[in-house]
C-alpha positions in Angstrom: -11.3 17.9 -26.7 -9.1 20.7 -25.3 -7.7 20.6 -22.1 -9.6 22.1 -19.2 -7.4 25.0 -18.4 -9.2 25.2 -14.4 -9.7 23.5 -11.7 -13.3 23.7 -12.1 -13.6 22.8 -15.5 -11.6 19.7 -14.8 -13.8 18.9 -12.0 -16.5 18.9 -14.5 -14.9 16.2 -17.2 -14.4 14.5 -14.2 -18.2 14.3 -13.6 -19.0 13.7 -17.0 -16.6 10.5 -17.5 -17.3 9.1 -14.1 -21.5 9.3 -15.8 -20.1 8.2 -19.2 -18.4 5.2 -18.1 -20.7 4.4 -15.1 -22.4 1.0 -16.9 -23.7 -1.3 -15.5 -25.3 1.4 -13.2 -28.1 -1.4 -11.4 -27.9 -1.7 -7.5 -27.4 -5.0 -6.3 -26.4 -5.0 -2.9 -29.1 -5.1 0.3 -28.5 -2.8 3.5 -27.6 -5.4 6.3 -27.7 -5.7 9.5 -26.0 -7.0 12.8 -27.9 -6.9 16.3 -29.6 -4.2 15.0 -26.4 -2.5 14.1 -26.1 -1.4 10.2 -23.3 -3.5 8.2 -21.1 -1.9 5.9 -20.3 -3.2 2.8 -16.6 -2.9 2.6 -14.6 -1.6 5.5 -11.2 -0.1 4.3 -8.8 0.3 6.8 -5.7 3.1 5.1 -6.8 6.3 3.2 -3.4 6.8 1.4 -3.4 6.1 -2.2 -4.2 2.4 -2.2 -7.1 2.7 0.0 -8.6 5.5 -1.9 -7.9 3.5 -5.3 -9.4 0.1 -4.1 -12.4 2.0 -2.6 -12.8 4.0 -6.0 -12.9 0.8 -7.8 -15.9 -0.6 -5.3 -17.8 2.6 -6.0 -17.4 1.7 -9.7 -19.0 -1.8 -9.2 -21.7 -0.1 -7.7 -20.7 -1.8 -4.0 -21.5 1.8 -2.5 -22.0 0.9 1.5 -18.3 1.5 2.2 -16.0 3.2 4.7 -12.4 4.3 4.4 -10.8 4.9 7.7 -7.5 6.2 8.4 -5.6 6.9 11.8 -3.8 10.3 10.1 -5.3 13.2 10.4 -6.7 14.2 7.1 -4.2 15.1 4.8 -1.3 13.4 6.5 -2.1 9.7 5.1 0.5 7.4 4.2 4.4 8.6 3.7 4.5 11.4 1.9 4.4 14.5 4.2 5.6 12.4 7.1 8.4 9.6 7.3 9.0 10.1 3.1 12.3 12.1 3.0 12.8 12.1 -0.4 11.9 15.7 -3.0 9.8 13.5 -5.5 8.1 10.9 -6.2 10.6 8.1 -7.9 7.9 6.8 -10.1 7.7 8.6 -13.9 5.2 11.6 -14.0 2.6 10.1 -16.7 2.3 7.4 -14.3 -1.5 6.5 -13.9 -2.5 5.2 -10.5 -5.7 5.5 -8.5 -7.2 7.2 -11.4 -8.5 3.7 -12.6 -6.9 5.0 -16.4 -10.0 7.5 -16.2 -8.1 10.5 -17.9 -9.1 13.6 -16.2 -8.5 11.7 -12.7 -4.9 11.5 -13.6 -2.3 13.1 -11.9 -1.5 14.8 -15.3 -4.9 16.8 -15.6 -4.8 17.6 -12.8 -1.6 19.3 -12.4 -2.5 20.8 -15.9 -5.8 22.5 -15.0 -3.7 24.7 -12.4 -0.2 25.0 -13.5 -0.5 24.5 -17.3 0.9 22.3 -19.9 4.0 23.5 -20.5 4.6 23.6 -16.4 4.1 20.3 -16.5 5.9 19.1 -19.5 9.0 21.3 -17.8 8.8 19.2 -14.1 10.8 16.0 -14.3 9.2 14.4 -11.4 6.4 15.0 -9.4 6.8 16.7 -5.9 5.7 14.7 -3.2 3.7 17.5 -1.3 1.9 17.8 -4.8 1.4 13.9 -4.9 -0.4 14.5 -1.4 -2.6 17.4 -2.5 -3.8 15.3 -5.4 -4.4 12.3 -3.3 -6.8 14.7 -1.6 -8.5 16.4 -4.4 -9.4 13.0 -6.1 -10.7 11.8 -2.5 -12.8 14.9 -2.7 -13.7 14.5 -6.3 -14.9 11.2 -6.4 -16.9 11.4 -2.9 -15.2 8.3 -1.5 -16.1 8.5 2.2 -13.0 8.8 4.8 -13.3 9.2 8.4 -10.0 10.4 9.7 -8.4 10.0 13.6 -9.8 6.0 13.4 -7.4 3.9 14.4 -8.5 -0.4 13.4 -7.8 -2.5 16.2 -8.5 -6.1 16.1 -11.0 -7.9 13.6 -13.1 -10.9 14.6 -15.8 -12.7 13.4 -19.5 -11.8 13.4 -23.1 -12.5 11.4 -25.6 -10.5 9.9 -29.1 -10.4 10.9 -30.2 -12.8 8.3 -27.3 -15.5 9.2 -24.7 -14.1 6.4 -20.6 -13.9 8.0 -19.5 -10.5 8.5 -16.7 -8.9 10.4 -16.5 -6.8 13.7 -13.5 -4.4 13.8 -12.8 -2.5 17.0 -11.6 0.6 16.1 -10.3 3.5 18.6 -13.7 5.3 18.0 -16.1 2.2 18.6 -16.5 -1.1 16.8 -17.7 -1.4 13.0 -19.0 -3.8 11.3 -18.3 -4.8 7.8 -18.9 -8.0 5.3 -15.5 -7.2 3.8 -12.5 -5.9 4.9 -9.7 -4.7 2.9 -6.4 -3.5 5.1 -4.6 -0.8 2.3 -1.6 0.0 5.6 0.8 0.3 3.4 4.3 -0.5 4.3 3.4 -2.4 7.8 0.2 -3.7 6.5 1.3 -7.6 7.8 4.3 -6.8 9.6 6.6 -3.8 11.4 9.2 -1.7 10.9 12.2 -3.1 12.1 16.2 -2.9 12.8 19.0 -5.5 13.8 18.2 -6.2 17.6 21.3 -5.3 18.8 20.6 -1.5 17.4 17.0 -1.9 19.1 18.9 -2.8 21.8 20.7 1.0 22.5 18.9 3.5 24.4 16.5 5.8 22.3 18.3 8.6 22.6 21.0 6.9 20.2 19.3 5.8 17.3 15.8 5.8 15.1 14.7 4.3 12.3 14.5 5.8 9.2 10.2 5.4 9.3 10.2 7.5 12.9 9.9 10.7 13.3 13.3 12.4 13.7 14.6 15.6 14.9 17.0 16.2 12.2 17.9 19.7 13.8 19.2 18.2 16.7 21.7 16.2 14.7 23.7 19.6 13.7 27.3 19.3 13.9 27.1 15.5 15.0 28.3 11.6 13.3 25.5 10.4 11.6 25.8 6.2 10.9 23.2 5.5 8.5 22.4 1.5 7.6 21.4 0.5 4.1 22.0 1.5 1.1 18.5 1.7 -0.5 16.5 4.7 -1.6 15.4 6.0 1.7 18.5 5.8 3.7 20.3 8.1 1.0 17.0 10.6 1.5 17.4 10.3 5.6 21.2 10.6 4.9 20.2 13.7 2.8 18.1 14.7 5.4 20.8 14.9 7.9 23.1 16.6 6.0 21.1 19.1 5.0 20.5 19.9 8.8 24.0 20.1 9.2 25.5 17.2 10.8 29.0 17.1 10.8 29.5 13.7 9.1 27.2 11.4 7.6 28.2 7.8 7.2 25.9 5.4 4.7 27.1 1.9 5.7 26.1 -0.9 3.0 26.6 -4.5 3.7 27.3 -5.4 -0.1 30.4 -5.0 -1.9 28.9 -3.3 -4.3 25.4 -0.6 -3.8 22.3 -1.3 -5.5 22.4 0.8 -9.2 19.5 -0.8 -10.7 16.6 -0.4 -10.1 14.3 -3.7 -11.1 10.8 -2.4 -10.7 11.9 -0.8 -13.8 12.2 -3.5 -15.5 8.8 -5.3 -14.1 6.7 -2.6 -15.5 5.2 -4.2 -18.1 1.0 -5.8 -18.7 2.3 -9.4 -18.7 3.9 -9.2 -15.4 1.6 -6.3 -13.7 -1.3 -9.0 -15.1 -0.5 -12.2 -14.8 2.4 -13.1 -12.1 -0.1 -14.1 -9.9 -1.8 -16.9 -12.2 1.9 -18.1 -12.6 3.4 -21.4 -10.5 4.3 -20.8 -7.2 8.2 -21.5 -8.5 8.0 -18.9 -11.1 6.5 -16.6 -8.4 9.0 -17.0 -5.9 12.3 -17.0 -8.6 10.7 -13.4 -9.8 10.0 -12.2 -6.8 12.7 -13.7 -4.8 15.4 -12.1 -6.5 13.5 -8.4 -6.9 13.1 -8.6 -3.3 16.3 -9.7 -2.5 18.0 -7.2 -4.9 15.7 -4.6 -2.7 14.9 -1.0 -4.2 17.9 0.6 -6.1 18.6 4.7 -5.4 18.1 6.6 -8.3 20.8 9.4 -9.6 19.5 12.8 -7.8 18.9 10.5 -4.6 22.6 9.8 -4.7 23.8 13.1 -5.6 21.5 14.7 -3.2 23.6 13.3 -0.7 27.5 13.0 -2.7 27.3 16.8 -2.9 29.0 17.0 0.7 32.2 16.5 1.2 30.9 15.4 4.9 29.2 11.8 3.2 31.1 8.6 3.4 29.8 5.6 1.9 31.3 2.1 3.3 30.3 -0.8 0.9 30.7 -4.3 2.3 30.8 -3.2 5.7 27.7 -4.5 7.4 27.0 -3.5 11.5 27.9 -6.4 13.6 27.0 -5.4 16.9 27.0 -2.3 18.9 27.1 -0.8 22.1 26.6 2.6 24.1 29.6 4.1 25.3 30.3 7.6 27.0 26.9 8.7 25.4 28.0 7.4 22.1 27.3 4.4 19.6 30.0 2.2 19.2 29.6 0.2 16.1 31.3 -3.1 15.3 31.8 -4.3 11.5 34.5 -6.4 10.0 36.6 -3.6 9.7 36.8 -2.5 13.3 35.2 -0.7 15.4 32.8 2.5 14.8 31.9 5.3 16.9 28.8 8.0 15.9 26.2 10.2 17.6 23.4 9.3 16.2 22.2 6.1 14.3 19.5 5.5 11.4 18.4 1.9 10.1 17.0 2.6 6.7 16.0 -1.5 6.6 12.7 -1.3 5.7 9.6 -3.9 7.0 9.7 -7.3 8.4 6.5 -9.8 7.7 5.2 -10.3 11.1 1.4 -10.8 10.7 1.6 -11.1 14.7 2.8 -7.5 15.0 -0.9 -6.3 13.5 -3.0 -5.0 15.5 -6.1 -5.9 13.4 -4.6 -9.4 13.1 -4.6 -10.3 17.1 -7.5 -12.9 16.7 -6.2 -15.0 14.1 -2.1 -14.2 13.0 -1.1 -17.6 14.1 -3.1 -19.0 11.3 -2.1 -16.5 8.7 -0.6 -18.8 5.9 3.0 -18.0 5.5 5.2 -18.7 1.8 6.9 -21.1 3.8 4.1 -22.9 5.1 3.3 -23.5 1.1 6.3 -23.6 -0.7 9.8 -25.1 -0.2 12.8 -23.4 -3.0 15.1 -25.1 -4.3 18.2 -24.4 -1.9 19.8 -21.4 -4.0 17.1 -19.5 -3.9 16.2 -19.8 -0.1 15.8 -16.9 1.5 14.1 -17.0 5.5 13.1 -13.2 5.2 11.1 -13.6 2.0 9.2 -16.8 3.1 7.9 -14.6 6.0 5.3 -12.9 3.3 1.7 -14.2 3.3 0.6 -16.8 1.2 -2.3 -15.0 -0.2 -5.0 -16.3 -2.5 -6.5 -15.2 -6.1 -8.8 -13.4 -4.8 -5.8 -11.4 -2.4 -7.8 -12.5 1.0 -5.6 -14.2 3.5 -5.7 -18.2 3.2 -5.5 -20.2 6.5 -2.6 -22.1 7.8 -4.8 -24.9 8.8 -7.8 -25.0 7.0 -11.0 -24.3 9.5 -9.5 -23.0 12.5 -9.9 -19.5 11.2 -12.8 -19.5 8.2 -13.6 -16.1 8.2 -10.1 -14.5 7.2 -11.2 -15.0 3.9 -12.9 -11.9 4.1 -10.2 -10.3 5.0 -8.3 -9.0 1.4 -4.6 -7.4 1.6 -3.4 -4.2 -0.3 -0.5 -3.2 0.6 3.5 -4.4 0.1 3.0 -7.9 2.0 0.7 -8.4 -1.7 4.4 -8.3 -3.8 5.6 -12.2 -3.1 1.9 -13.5 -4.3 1.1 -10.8 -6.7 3.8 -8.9 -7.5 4.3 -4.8 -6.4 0.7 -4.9 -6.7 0.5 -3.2 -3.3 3.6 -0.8 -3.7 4.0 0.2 -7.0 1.5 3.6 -8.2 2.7 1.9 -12.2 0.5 -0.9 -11.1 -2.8 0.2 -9.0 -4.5 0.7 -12.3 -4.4 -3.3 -12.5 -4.1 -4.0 -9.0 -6.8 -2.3 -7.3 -9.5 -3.1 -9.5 -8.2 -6.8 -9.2 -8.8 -6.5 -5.2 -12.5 -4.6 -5.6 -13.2 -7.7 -7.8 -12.0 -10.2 -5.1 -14.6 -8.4 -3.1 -17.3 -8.0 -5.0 -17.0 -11.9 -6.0 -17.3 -12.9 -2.3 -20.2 -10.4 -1.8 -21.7 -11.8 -5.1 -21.4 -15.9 -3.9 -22.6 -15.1 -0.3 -26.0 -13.0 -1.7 -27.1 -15.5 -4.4 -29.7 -17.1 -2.6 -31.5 -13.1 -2.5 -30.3 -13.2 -6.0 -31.9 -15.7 -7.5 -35.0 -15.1 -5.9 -34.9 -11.5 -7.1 -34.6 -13.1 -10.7 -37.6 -15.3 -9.7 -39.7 -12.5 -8.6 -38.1 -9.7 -12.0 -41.1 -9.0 -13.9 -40.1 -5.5 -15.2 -41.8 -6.2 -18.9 -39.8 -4.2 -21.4 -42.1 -4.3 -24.5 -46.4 -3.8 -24.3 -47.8 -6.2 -26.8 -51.1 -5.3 -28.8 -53.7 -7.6 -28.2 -55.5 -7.0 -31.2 -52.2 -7.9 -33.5 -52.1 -11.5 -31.7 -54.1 -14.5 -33.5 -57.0 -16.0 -31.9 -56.6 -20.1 -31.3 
């Protein structure tokens, strides 16, 4: 078929695929109901691009009582216009992702239908304001349902009318309730952003990191330190630079930087797949050492930031400590002393389920990798053994069984997934697998909890699907 060459006539093979591929079409879910109050479904808590992919895939299964809530005004979900400093996206632009391998959902036919082929074939990465705007046209063009400026608080647990668990979620706009609740909160979905405490430590004035919200044009003609060496402190690095500070400084503990990039090499079916169905040893030397080799910068992310003779990069110079002096911070590392203006920590997320809001009730139960698995001593690593423990179904498994029942209801999508599942939660390469494996974790628990109705719906089935003739039956 030729490719749609608008918007519109994309928006229409969109319609037609989501009818052609829309088996098996039969409702099987019951309205519910909790002192009187209506039940959803599925409650997901994160519109950004894992949200709207896992709620996609529910619509799909025909689990259409959902709600997708985001605290972000709409159109501001998730990194990309906000705390993501990079130009483009890092993942390859035939990537598929939310689009559930539905072709003209793809990011591809989409950008076609405006720009053109030949625009597209002459791009070598997609924009990240673009990425945003398709985000938002696929929202739109698949009718998930958002409600924007919620903020979830704190889930506990609840029943329906008719004695079946649910959840109640207070959220900044009144409580909902849901039988299922998926948290897609990207980055800090079970933890926080953090930085070494004696950074935290320095007045605010001094130092941010690389997640908040900084006033780059303030740092014009000032010493920028800059910790880490991954992918996003080279882009706030950039960032900084670009604004015109007088020196930027990219400190890196290791001897040597980070050049490869092993997500890469991970982006194949039989990891993507199966990782998770793998013993927990195999799991943990995989992940293990693809966390611990953290996310390598790519070529234009370097040279965005090499092209100024103003950018130092210190390898094997970790920050020791540090200290405010004369309205300064003073930096120690094993090679002395280091004073600058302004400091960024580009060091990413800490598991912390006890920093979650929506996780206030039952976060001391929350089964941690070290609760369930002990490494051989060379590949112990205290950071890593802070991610949950999740289980097949990517729900959150209990510490100690029956203190806390109902977190089973509650399924993860987000980076805390990658030490049980892989970058199932981080990586757009792998949603296509990913998300469709968390709707199913859903739609299994709904199924087990409703078979009771069920089965007495198949006793009661009496929809006859052939009229026999009488006349053409033998008498006895």
């Amino acid at each position: 078929m030729p490719a749609p060459h608008t918007l519109a006539e994309l928006e229409a093979d969109v319609a037609r695929e989501l009818a052609l591929t829309a088996h098996p079409r039969a409702p099987w879910l019951v309205p519910k109901t909790s002192g009187g109050a209506p039940v959803l479904d599925c409650l997901v808590i994160g519109a950004g691009q894992c949200g709207l992919a896992v709620a996609h895939a529910l619509r799909r299964d025909r689990v259409d009582n959902i709600l997708v809530v985001d605290r972000a005004p709409s159109g501001r979900e998730g990194p990309w216009v906000t705390y993501a400093r990079m130009h483009n996206l890092r993942s390859p632009k035939d990537q598929i992702g939310p689009d559930l391998k539905l072709p003209a959902l793809t990011y591809q036919a989409w950008h076609e239908a405006q720009w053109g082929e030949a625009d597209f074939a002459a791009m070598p990465w997609i924009p990240k304001e673009r990425w945003q705007d398709y985000l938002g046209w696929f929202r739109g063009v698949t009718g998930i349902p958002v409600r924007n400026g919620v903020a979830a608080g704190a889930i506990s647990p609840a029943r329906t009318d008719d004695g079946l668990p649910c959840l109640a979620v207070e959220t900044s706009r009144g409580p909902l309730l849901a039988r299922k609740v998926v948290m897609a909160t990207g980055q800090v979905g079970i933890g926080h952003w953090w930085m070494p405490e004696f950074v935290a430590a320095l007045p605010a004035a001094l130092r941010a990191h690389a997640a908040d919200g900084i006033d780059f044009a303030a740092l014009a003609g000032r010493v920028v330190a800059v910790l880490g060496a991954g992918a996003s402190a080279f882009d706030n690095a950039a960032v900084a630079l670009e604004a015109g500070a007088a020196e930027v400084h990219l400190f890196c503990r290791r001897a040597e930087p980070m050049d490869v990039q092993p997500y890469r090499w991970l982006t194949f079916a039989g990891f993507l797949k199966h990782l998770h169905e793998m013993p927990d040893a195999w799991r943990w030397r995989f992940m293990a050492k693809i966390l611990g080799m953290r996310e390598g910068f790519a070529q234009d992310t370097y040279d965005r930031a090499s092209r100024f003779p103003n950018f130092t990069m210190h390898l094997g110079r970790p920050w020791t400590d540090a200290r405010a002096e004369n309205g300064r911070a003073v930096l120690a590392t094993p090679r002395g002393d280091f004073a600058a203006d302004f400091l960024i920590c580009g060091t990413g997320v800490r598991m912390d389920p006890g920093a979650v809001p929506e996780l206030e009730h039952c976060a001391g139960n929350i089964a941690q990798w070290h609760d369930r698995y002990a490494p051989p001593p060379e590949e112990a690593d205290e950071r890593i053994g802070r991610f949950p423990y999740l289980n097949p179904d990517s729900s959150f498994a209990e510490k100690r069984p029956g203190e806390t029942p109902w977190i089973r209801d509650i399924h993860l999508f987000g980076i805390g997934t990658s030490l049980s599942f892989g970058p199932a939660g981080s990586s757009i390469n792998a949603m296509s697998i990913a998300a469709p494996r968390v709707a199913a974790g859903v739609t299994r628990g709904l199924f087990e909890a409703n078979m009771p109705r069920l089965y007495d719906d198949l006793l009661a089935y009496d929809l006859k699907q052939v009229r026999l003739d009488p006349a053409r039956i033998a008498a006895e």
